[in-house]
N, C-alpha and C positions, 0 to 999 in steps of 0.2 A: 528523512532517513538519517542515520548517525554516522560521523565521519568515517567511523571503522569500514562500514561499507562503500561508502565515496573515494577510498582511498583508490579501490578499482571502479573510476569514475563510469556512472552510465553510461549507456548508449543512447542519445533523445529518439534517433531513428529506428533502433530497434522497438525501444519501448511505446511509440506513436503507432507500429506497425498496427497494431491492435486498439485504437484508438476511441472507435463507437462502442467495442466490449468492456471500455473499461469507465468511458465517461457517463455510462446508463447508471450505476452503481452512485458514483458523485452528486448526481445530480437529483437522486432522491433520498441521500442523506442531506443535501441543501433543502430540500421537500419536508424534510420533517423537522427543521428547525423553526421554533416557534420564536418563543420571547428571547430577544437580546437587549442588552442592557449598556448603558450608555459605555462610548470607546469606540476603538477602532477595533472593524476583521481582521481578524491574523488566519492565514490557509499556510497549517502548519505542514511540512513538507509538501511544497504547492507541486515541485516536480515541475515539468515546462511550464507548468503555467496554464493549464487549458481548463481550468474553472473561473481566472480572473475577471470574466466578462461578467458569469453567472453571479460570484460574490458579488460583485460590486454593484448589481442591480438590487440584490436583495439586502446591502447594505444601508440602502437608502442615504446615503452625501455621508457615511460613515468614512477613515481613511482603509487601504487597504492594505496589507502589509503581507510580501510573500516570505516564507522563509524554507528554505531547505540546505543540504552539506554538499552538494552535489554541484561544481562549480559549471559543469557542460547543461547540465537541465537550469540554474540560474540563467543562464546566459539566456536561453529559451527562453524562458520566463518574462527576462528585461525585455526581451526584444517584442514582445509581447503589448508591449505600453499600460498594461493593465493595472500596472500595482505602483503604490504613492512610494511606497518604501520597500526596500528588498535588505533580507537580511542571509549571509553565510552563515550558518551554525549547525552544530549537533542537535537534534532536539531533546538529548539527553541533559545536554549544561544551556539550554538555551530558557533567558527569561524576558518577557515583553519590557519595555522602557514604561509603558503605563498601561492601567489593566485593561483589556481589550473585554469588546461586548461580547464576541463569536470568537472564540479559538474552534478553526472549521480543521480537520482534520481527515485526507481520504487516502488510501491504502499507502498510509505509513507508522504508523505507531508500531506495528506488530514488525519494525524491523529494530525495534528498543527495546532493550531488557527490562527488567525492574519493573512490571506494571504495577506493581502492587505498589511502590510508591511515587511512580510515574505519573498515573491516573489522579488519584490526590491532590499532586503538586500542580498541576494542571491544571485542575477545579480552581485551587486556593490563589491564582492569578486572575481569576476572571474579574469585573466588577459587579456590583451588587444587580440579582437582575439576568447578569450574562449566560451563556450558554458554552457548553464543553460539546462539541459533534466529532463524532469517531466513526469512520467505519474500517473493519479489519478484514483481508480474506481469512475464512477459515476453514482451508481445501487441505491442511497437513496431511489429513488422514485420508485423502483419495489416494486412487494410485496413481495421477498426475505429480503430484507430492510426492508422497511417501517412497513410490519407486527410486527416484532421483538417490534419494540416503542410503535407500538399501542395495543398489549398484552401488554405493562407494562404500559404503561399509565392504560389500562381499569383496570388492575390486583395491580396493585400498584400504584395507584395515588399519586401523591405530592414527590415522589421518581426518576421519571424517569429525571426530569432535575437536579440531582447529579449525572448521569451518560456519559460519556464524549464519545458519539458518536460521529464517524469523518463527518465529510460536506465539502463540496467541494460546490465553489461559482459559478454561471452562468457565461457559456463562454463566453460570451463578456464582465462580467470584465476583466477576464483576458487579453481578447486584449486589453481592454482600459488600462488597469493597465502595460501591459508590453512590447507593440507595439513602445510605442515611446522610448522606452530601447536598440533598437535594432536592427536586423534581428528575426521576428518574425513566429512561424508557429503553428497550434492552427487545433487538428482536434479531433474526436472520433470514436473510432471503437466497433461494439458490435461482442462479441466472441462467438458464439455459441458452449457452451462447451457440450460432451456428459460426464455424468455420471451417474457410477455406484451405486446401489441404495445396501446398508449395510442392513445385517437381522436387524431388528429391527427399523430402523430407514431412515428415508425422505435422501437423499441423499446431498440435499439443504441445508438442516438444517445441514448437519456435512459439507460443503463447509462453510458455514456465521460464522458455530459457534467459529471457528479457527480463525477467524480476524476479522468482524465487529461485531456480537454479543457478543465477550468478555468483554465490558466494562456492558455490562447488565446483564449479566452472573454471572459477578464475583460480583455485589452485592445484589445479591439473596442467600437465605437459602438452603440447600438442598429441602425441601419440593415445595418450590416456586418458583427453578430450573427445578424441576422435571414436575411441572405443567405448565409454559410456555412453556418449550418444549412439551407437548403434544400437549398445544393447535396451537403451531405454525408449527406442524407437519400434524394435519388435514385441515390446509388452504394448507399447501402446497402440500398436495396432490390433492389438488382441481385448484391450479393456475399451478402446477409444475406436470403433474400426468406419476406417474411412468409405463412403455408402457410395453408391454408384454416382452419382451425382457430382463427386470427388471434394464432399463438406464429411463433417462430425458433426454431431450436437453433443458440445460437452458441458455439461454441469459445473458450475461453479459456485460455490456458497460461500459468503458472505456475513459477519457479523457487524451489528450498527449499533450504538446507544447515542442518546442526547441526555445530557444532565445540565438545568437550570436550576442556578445557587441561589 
């Protein structure tokens, strides 16, 4: 993730809450990584740290190297034993010390701007051989998403564009931006997560509010915290409605590419 957002450091506890839902995703972007190329993994915003076991198996005695800005998920991470080297950085100015065979990458790029020369820059670090694995949510345009902006836009006008929601760009940039870089593969899957629905509260709204709703989140008052999440609790009970059983099954989509150089 990029410092901009670390600045209102994670939650590790919030964001584990949700832990099986989000590790299914990771682990078949590491499934679809083929050829890597001499060097060491890098698991670029590794976040706690809860794929380092998985890299490092499919590393085969490669080193592993975690990096993320987020000094409370580092910490997680380290404590984790998993990874040879740890590095604090942006992954906006961040560059490997030598080129690595896997830059593995899972739900963090889409919190960087610039992909159009993000993505590039990224490839032209790997070494000959290596592999570029990405995978992005790409839920903007649900109403688990979308809602969040359009309560602040209504509720806060002139305030919501100082808040740095992530976006991910239509897939066929990305083919045209990274096809001719490569071996390319470019697909999306939507995950049909079931969750469990918390006393008090929409089950949806504590899935978003731990990672995409943070940046709106954190610059609201108490009072006008308290108040969008209400309102965005009674949509979601209308678009997300909680079944007798007191779970959702919500929909979640997902974009992935692998590109070997």
């Amino acid at each position: 993730m990029s410092a901009t957002l670390a600045k209102a450091d994670w939650n590790p506890g919030a964001y584990a809450r949700f832990r099986d839902q989000r590790l299914r995703p990771a682990l078949d972007l590491l499934n679809a990584v083929g050829q890597m190329g001499a060097g060491d993994v890098v698991d670029l915003g590794c976040g706690n740290g809860v794929m380092a076991e998985a890299l490092r198996a499919r590393g085969a005695g490669r080193g592993l190297t975690g990096v993320d800005a987020s000094p409370a998920m580092l910490e997680k991470a380290r404590a984790s034993g998993g990874y040879d080297a740890m590095q604090q950085a942006d992954i906006a100015d961040w560059h490997p010390r030598q080129a690595p065979g896997l830059i593995y990458s899972n739900a963090a790029l889409h919190w960087v701007g610039n992909h159009e020369s993000l993505m590039p820059r990224l490839a032209a670090m790997l070494s000959k051989g290596g592999t570029l694995a990405v995978q992005m949510p790409h839920q903007n345009k649900a109403p688990s998403h979308r809602v969040w902006l359009t309560l602040a836009e209504e509720l806060f006008a002139g305030r919501v564009e100082k808040m740095g929601t992530p976006g991910v760009m239509a897939p066929v940039k990305y083919e045209e931006l990274m096809a001719p870089l490569g071996q390319f593969r470019l697909w999306e899957t939507d995950y049909y997560q079931r969750l469990t629905a918390e006393p008090g509260s929409h089950p949806v709204r504590r899935y978003t509010e731990s990672t995409y709703a943070r940046p709106v989140l954190a610059m609201l008052e108490p009072e006008e915290k308290a108040d969008i999440i209400r309102r965005y609790e009674e949509v979601m009970h209308t678009a997300y409605p909680v079944r007798a059983d007191g779970t959702v099954l919500f929909p979640f989509r997902r974009m992935f590419f692998t590109l070997t150089v």
